[in-house]
N, C-alpha and C positions, 0 to 999 in steps of 0.2 A: 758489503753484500747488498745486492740491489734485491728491494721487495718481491720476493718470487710469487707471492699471490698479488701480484698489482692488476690483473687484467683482472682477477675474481671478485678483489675488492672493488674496482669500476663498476661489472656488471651489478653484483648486488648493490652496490648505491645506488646506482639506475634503477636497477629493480626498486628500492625502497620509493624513489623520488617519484617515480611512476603511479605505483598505488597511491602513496598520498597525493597525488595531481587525483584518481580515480578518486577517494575518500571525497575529496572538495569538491569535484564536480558533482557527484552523488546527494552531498549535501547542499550545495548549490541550486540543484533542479529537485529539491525536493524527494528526492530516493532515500531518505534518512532509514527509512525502517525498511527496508529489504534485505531480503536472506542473501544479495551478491554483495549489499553493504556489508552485516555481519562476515561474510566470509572475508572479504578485504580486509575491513580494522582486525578481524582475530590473525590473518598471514601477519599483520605490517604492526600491530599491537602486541598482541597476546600471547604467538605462539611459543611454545617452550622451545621448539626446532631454531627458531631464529634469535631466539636469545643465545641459544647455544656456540649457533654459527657467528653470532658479532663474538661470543666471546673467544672462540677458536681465532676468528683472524686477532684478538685484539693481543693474544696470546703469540703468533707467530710475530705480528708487529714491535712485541716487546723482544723477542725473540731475537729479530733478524738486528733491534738496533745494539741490544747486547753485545750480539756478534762483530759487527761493524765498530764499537767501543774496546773490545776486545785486540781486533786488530790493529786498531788505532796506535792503543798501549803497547802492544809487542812492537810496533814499528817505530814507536818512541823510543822501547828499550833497546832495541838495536841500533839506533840512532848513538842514545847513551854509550852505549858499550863501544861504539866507532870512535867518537869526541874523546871519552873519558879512558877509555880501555878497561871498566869497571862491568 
């Protein structure tokens, strides 16, 4: 089974990679204490939404390789069953 959230995972690692490009240049030019810094590191750090959502995809990702292990072994066992007649 091919990763059905593969575009969504892209876009939010982009998303992630993004912010922390903004995080470093904020603290690069001296923006360290502004309220658009806080608001970045709490999205890209802190939020409980985003915890949520790495663990939701990290959930389907166990998921879909489950699946794909799954089918794997039925197509063994029918392999088996051809070979052996068992």
């Amino acid at each position: 089974m091919k990763n059905k959230m593969k575009h969504t995972i892209e876009l939010i690692t982009l998303m992630h990679d993004t912010l922390t490009d903004v995080i470093k240049f904020l603290d690069d030019n001296k923006y360290s204490n502004t309220k658009i810094r806080e608001k970045v590191d709490m999205v890209l750090n802190h939020s409980k939404l985003a915890n949520k959502a790495e663990r939701e995809i990290e959930i389907v990702q166990v998921k879909n390789c489950l699946n794909d292990l799954d089918k794997k072994r039925k197509k063994e066992d029918t392999v088996h069953k051809q070979l052996f007649g068992v």
